[in-house]
C-alpha positions as CSV (number, residue, x, y, z in Angstrom):
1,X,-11.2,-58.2,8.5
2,X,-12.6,-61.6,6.7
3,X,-11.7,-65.0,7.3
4,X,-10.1,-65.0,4.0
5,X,-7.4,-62.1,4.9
6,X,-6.8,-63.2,8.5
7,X,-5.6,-66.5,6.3
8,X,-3.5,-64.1,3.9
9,X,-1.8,-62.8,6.6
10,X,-1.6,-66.0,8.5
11,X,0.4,-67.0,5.4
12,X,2.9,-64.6,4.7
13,X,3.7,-64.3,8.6
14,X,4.2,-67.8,8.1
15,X,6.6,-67.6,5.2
16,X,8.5,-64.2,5.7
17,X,11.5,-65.2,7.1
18,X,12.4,-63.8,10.8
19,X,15.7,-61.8,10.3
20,X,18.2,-63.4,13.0
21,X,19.8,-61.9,15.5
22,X,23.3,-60.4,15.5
23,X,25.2,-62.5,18.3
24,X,28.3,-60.3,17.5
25,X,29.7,-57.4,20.0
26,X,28.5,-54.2,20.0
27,X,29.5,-51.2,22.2
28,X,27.6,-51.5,25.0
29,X,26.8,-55.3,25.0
30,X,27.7,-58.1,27.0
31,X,31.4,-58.4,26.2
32,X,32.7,-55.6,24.2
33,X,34.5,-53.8,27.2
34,X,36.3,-56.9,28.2
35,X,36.9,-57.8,24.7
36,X,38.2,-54.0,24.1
37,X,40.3,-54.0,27.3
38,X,41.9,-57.6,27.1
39,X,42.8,-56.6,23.2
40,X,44.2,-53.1,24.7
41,X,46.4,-54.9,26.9
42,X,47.7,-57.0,24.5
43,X,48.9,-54.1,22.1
44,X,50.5,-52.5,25.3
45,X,52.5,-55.5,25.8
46,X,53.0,-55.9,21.6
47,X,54.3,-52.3,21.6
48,X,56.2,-52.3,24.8
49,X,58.3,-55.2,23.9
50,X,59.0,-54.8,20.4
51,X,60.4,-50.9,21.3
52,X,61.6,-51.7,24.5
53,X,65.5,-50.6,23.8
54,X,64.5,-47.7,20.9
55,X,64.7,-45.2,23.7
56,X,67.8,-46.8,24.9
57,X,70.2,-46.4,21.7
58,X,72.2,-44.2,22.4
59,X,73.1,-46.2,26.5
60,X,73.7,-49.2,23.9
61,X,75.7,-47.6,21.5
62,X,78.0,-46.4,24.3
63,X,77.6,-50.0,26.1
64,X,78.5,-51.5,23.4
65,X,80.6,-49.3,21.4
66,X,78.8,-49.2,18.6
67,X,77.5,-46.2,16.1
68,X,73.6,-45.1,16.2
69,X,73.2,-47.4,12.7
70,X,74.4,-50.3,14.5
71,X,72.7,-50.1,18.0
72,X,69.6,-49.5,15.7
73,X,69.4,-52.9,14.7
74,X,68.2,-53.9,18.0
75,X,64.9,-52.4,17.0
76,X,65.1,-53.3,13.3
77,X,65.7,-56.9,13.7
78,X,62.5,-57.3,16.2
79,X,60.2,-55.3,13.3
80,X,61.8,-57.3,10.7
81,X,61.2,-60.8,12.4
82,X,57.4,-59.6,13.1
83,X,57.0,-58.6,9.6
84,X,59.0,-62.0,8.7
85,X,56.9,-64.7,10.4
86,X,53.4,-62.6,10.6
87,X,51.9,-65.0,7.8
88,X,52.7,-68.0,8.9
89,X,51.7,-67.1,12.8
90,X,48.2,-65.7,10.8
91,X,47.8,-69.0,8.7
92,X,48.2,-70.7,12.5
93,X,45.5,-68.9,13.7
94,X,43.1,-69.7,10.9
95,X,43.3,-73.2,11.7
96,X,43.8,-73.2,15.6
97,X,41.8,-70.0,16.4
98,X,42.8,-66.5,17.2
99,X,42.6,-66.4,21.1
100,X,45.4,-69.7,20.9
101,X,47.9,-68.3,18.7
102,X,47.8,-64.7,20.8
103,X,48.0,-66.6,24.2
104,X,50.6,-68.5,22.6
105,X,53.0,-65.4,21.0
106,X,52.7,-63.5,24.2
107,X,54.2,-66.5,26.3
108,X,57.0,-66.9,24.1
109,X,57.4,-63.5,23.8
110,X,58.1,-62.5,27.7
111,X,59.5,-65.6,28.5
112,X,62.3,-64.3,25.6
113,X,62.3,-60.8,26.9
114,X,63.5,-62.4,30.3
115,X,66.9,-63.2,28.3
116,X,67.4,-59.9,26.4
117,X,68.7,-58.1,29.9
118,X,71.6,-60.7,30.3
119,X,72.9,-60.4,26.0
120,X,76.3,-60.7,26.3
121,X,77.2,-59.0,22.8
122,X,75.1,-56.7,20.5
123,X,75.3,-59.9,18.0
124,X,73.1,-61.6,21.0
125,X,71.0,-58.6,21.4
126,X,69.9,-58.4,17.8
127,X,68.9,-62.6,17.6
128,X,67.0,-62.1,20.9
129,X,65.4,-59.4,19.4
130,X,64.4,-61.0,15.9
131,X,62.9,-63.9,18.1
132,X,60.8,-61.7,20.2
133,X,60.0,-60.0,17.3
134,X,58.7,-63.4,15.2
135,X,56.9,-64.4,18.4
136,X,54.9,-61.3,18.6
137,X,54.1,-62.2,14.8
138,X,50.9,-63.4,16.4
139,X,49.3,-61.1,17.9
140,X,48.7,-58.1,15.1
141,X,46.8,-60.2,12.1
142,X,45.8,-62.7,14.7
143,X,43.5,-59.4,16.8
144,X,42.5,-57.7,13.4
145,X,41.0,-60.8,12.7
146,X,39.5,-61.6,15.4
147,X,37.6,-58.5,15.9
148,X,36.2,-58.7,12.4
149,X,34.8,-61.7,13.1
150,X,33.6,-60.9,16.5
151,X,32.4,-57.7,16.4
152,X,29.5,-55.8,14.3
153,X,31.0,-53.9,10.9
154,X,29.9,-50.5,12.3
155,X,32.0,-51.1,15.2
156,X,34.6,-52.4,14.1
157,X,36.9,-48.9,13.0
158,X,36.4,-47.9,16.5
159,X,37.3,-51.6,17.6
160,X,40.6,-52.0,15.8
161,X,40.9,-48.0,16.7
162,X,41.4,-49.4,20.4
163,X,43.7,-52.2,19.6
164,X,45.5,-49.5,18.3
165,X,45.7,-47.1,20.7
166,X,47.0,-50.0,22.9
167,X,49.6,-49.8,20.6
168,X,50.5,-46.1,21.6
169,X,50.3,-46.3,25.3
170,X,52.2,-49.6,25.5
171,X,55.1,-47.9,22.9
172,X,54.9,-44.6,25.2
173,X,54.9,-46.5,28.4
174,X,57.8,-48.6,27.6
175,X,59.5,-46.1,26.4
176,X,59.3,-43.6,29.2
177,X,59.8,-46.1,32.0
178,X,62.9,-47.5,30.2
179,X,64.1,-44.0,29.9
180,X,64.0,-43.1,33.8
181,X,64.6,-46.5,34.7
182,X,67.8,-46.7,32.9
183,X,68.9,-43.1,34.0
184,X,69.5,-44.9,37.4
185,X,70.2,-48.6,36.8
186,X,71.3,-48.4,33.0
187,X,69.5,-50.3,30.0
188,X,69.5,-54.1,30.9
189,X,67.3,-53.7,34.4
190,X,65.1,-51.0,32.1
191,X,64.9,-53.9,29.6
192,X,63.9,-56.2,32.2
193,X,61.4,-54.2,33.8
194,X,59.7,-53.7,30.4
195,X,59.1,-57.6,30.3
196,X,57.6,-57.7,34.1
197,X,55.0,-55.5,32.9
198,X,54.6,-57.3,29.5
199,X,53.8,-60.9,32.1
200,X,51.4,-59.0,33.8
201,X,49.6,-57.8,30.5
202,X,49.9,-61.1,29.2
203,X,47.9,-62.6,32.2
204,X,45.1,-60.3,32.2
205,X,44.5,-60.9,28.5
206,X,44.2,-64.2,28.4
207,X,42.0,-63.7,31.4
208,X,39.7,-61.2,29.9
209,X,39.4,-62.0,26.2
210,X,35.7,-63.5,25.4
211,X,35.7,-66.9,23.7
212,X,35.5,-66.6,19.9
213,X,32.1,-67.6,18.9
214,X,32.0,-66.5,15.1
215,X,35.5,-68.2,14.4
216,X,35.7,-71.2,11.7
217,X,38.8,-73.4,11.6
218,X,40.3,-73.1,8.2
219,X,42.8,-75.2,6.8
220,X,47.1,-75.2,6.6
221,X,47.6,-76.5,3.2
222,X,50.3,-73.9,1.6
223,X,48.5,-74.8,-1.6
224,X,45.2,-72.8,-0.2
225,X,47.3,-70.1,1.6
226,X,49.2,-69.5,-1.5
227,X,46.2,-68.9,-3.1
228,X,44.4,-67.0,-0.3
229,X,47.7,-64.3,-0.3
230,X,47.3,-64.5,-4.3
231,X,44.5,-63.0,-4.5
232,X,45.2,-60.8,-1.9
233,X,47.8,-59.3,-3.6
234,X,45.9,-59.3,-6.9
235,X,43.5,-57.3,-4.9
236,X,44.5,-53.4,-5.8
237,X,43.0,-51.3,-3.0
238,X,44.6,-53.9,-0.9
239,X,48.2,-53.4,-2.2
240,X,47.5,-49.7,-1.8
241,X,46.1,-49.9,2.0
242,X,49.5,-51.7,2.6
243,X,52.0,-49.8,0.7
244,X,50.6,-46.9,2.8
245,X,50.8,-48.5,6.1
246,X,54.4,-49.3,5.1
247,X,55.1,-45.6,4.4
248,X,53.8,-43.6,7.2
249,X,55.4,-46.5,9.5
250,X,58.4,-45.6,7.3
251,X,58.4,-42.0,9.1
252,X,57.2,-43.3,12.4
253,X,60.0,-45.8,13.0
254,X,63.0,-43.5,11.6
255,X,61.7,-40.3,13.9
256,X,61.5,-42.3,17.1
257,X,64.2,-44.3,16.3
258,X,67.0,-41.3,15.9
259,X,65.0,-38.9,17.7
260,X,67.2,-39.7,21.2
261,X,70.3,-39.0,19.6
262,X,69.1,-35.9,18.6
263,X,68.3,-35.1,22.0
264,X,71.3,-36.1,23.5
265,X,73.5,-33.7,21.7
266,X,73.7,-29.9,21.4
267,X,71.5,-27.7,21.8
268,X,68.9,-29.7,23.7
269,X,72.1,-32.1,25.7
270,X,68.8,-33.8,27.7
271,X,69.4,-36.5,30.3
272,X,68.5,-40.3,28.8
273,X,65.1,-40.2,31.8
274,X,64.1,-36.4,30.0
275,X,64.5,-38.2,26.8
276,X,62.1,-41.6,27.7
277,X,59.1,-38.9,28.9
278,X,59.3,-37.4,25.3
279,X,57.6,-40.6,24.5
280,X,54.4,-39.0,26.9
281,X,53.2,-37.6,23.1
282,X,52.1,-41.1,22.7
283,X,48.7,-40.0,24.0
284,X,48.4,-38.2,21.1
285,X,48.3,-41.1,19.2
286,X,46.2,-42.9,21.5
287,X,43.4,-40.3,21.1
288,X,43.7,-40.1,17.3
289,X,43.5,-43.8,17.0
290,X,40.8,-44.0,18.9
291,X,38.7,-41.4,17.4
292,X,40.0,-43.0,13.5
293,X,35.9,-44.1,13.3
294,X,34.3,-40.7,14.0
295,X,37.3,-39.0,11.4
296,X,36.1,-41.6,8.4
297,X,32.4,-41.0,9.1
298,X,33.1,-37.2,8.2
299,X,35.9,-37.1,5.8
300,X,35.5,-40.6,4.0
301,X,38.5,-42.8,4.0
302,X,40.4,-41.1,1.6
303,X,40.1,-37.3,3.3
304,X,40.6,-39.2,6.6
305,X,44.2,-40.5,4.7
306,X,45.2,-37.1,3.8
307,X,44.5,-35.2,6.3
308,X,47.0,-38.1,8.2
309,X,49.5,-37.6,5.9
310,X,49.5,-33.7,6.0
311,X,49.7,-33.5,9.7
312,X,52.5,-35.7,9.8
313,X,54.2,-33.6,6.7
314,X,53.5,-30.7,9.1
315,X,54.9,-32.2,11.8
316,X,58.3,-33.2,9.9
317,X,58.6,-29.6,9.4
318,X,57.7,-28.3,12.6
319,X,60.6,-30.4,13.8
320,X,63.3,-29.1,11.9
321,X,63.7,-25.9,14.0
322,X,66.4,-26.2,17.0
323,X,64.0,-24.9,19.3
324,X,62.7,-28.0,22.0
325,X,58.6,-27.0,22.1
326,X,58.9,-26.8,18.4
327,X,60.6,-29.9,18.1
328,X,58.1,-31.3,20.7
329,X,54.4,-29.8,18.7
330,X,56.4,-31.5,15.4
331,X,56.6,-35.0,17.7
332,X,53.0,-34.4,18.9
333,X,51.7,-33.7,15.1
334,X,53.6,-36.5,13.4
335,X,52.7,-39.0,16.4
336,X,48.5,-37.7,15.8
337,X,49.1,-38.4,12.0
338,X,50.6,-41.6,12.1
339,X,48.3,-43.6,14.7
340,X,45.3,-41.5,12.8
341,X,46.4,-42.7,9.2
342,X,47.4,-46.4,10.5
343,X,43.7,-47.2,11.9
344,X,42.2,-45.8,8.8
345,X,44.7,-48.3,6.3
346,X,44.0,-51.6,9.2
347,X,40.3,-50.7,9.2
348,X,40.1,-50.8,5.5
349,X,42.1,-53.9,5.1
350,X,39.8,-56.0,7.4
351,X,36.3,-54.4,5.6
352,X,38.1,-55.4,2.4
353,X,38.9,-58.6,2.8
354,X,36.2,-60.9,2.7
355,X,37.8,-64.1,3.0
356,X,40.7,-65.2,4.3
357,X,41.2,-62.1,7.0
358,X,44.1,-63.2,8.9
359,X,46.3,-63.2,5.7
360,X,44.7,-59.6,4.4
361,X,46.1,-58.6,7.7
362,X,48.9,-60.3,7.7
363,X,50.3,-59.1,4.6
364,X,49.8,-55.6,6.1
365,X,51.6,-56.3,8.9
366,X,54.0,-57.4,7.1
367,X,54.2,-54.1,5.4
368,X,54.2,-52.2,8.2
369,X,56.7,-53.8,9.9
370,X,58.9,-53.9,6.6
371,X,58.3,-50.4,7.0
372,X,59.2,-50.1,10.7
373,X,62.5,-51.7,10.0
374,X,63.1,-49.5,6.6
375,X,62.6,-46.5,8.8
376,X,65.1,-47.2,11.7
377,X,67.8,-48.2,9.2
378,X,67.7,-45.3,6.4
379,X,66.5,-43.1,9.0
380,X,69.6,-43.9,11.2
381,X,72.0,-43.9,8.3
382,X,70.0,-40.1,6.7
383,X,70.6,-38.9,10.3
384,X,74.7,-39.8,10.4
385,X,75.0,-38.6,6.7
386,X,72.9,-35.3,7.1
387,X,71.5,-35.0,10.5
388,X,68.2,-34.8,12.0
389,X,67.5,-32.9,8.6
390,X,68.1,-36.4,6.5
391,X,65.9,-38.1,8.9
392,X,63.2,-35.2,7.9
393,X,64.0,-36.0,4.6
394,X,63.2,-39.8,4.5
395,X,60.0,-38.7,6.3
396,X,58.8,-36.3,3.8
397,X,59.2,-38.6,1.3
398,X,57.0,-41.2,2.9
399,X,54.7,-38.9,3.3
400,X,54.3,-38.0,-0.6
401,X,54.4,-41.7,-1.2
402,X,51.0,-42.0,1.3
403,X,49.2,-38.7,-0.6
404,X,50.5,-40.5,-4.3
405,X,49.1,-43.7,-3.8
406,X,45.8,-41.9,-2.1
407,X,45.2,-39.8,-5.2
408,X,45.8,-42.9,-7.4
409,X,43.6,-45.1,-5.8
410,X,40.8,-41.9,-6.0
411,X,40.8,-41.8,-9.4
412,X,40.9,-45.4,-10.2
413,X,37.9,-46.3,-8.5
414,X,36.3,-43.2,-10.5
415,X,37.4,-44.9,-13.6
416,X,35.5,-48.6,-12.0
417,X,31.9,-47.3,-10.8
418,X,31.7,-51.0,-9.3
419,X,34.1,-49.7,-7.2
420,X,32.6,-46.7,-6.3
């Protein structure tokens, strides 16, 4: 080699820049498992306090005197004030940082679910509950966007996937031990014991979660939020990802909301602790969140989405029959559908959104919980009017709604190659 190329290649080693290293997690690196387990506590704790008396409607109803419509509320108005005051607790945490505004939501939210045990009314019950429920605003958009910023894209389905699944086993857990816990000592110490475990979650979080090192401070002007959610919702695939998170949370939160009273009465007549384990087909959804990643990789988002939706359709169906392992495989296939097709929508939404994270996920949270809340009402009102068959029905629907919008969105971005 001459002088003269040694100097060439002096030169462009010289200026080619040095690609820099991704400081971000990564499974396997320095971080990720206590990032993954401190963010699966905190959904167990999210989940186990914001359905911590759905398994325990029918003790209320009969505490209180009250019809399955009205004792549902308890669960509705925690969804509703979590869907209500998720933007603002997101538009917090863009300006004083994600790990803050979680710490700060759990706190309030189990020092509140110390009072809900001692409501003196179902009136008190239902403004505990909406509280709790607008504490925990925090924590949903707040995680999302925190692992998009801390983690590596390819990562991040199976990330959020685990947040998720946190989700199911805290929503299971709760569930079951309120049921056997109330069988004995009634719904107020199964309540209570729900928000001893929800402390100890809390702690371990905030002891585990890694520092944010990706995170910029943005600002609290509701001139620039209006205009981040703007464009948001100007965004299309973004109103669709959320319109479909609201409708298979639509199914989710009527079927386990009403699914108890079903239980209760002829043919099945189950005791309330038989009724809690029910909730053990949680799992399911705890396997199918977690494995969302590996689903899109083969399918593509959109096959990913329908094969959600037709599992849960199949489910619906399967649960019509007055036969309990029938109604049970229906529980386990809507349950694998749901958590499946909810990691796939949240996944999308944080890819999407470019800027402004914790509002793209906000406003799906928002939709979700609208959802949530939709689903115990109508579903509790389609199951006095018609049964466990109108429940069914309101499900179905949802489900239609979540293959519609799929089937739109397909051919719309074939119409926008850009898109493509």
């Amino acid at each position: 080699m001459s002088p003269a190329d040694t100097g060439a290649s002096t030169v462009v080693a010289a200026t080619t820049p040095v690609p820099a290293l991704d400081s971000r997690l990564a499974p396997g690196g320095p971080g990720y498992r206590r990032m993954s387990f401190a963010l699966f506590l905190a959904g167990v704790a999210t989940f186990a306090l914001l359905y911590s008396t759905q398994a325990l409607l029918p003790l209320i109803s009969s505490g209180f005197g009250v019809s399955a419509s009205a004792a549902s509320w308890t669960v509705a108005a925690a969804t509703g004030g979590l869907a209500v005051f998720v933007l603002p607790m997101s538009a917090l945490s863009e300006r004083f940082g994600r790990r803050t505004v979680m710490t700060a939501s759990l706190v309030v939210a189990v020092s509140l679910g110390v009072l809900v045990p001692f409501a003196p009314s179902l009136g008190a019950l239902v403004a505990l509950r909406f509280l709790q429920g607008a504490a925990l605003a925090g924590l949903p958009a707040s995680a999302t966007a925190y692992l998009a910023e801390e983690v590596r894209p390819k990562a991040l389905v199976t990330a959020i996937g685990l947040f998720v699944a946190g989700n199911s086993v805290g929503g299971m857990s709760g569930r079951v031990i309120t049921g056997w816990v109330a069988q004995e000592w009634g719904w107020r110490v199964a309540v209570a014991v729900i928000g001893v475990i929800a402390v100890g979650c809390a702690v371990a979080f905030r002891l585990l979660l890694p520092a944010p090192k990706h995170f910029t401070p943005g600002s609290l002007r509701p001139r620039v939020l209006a205009r981040t959610v703007r464009d948001h919702l100007a965004n299309p695939l973004l109103c669709r990802l959320y319109a479909i998170g609201a409708l298979f949370m639509t199914v989710f939160g009527g079927v386990y909301t009403v699914i108890g009273y079903r239980l209760t009465e002829a043919p099945f007549s189950l005791p309330q602790g038989i009724i809690g384990s029910i909730f053990l087909v949680y799992l399911v959804g705890t396997v199918s969140a977690s494995t969302a990643g590996r689903l899109v990789g083969r399918l593509g988002r959109r096959g990913a989405l329908y094969l959600a939706g037709g599992t849960t359709a199949t489910g619906l169906l399967v649960s019509l029959a007055d036969s309990l392992p029938l109604v049970l495989l229906g529980l386990v296939l809507i349950t694998a559908g749901f958590f499946a097709g909810h990691a796939v929508a949240s996944s999308a939404v944080s890819k999407t959104a470019t800027t402004g994270r914790a509002q793209a996920s906000a406003l799906y949270q928002s939709a979700y919980y609208i959802g949530s809340s939709t689903g115990s009402t109508v579903g509790a009102m389609a199951f006095h009017a018609g049964g466990w068959a109108g429940t069914v029905g309101v499900g179905v629907l949802a489900v239609i709604g979540v293959v519609t919008i799929t089937v739109f969105g397909s051919r719309a971005a074939a119409r926008v190659p850009a898109a493509a």
